[in-house]
ZADO-400771 format. One record per residue (C-alpha): x, y negated, z negated; residue in three letters. Coordinates in steps of 0.02 Angstrom, whole numbers, padded with zeros to 5 digits, always signed. Example, Ala and Ser with C-alpha at 12.3 -4.5 7.8 and 13.67 -1.06 7.14 Angstrom:
<sites>
+00615+00225-00390ALA/+00684+00053-00357SER/
</sites>
This chain:
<sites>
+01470+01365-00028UNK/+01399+01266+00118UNK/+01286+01341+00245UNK/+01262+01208+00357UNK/+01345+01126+00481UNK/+01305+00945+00425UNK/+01317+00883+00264UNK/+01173+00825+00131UNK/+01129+00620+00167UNK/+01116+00505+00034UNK/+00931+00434+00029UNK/+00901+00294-00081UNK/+00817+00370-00230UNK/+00782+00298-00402UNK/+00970+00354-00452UNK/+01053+00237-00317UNK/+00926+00068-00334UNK/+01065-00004-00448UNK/+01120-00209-00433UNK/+01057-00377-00424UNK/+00929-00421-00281UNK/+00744-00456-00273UNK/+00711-00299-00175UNK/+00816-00186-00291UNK/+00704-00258-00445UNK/+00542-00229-00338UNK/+00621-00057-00328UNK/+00624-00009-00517UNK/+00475-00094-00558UNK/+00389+00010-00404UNK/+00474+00180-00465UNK/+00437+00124-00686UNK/+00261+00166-00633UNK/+00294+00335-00567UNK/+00206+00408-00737UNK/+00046+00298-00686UNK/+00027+00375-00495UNK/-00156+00439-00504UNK/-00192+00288-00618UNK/-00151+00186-00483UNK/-00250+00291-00349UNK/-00386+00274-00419UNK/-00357+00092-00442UNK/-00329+00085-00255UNK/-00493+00151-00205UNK/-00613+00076-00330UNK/-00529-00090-00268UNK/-00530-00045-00078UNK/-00718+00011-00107UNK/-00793-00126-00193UNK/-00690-00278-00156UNK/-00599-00255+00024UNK/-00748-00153+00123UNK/-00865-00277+00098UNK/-00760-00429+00163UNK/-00808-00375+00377UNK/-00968-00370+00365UNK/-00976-00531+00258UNK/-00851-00618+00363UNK/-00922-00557+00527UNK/-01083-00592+00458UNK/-01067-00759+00373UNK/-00926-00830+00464UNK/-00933-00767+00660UNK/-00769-00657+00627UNK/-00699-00561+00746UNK/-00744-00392+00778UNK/-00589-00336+00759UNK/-00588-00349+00587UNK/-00677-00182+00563UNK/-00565-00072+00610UNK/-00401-00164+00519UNK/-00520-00148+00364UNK/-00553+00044+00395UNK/-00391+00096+00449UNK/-00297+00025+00282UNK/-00417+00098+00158UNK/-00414+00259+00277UNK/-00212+00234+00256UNK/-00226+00224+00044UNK/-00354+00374+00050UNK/-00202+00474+00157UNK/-00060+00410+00060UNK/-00150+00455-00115UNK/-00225+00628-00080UNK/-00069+00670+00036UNK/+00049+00651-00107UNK/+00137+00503-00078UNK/+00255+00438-00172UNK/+00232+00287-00291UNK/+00314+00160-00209UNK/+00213+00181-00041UNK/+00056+00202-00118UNK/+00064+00040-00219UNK/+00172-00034-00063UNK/+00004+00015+00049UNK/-00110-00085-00107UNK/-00003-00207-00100UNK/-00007-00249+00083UNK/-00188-00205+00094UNK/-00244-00350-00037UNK/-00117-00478+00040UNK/-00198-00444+00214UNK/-00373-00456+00158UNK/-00334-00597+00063UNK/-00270-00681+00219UNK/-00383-00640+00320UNK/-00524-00744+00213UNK/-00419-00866+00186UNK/-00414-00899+00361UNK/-00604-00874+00421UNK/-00676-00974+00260UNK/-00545-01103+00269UNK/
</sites>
């Protein structure tokens, strides 16, 4: 029996990321590593610590960089700290990695080059 008024939504969950499609593949390869979550936590933050945290103060340093830099730096390893001990799911938390090494990675391209 039903005891609300509206009824259940659908969200896409691992059951309905069926069919061709580059996203639907990122998908399943996102949610195969579900077993792996605090593996890839700590991943996360020994990479954030040693690799991205450095890059301001080198590129500000080095390179005249903006200021600005600081707090993007700060706010995503801030973000992957959240997301991990908050108990995100897999597919934001290695979404959140992700994004956080493509930024940094632009954002050296860009001052060194």
């Amino acid at each position: 029996m039903e005891f609300t008024i509206h009824p259940q939504t659908q969200w896409n969950t691992k059951e309905n990321v069926t069919g061709p499609g580059i996203w639907n593949k990122f998908l399943s390869a996102l949610d195969k590593q579900e077993s792996n979550i605090t593996l890839w936590y700590i991943v996360s933050m020994i990479a954030q610590g040693v690799l991205f945290l450095p890059v301001p103060a080198a590129m500000i340093f080095y390179f005249n960089a903006s200021l600005l830099l600081l707090p993007v730096t700060l706010g995503l390893f801030f973000a992957n700290i959240i997301a991990g001990m908050g108990g995100a799911g897999i597919r934001v938390l290695l979404s959140l990695f992700m994004a956080s090494t493509i930024i940094h990675l632009a954002v050296v391209a860009f001052y060194m080059l």
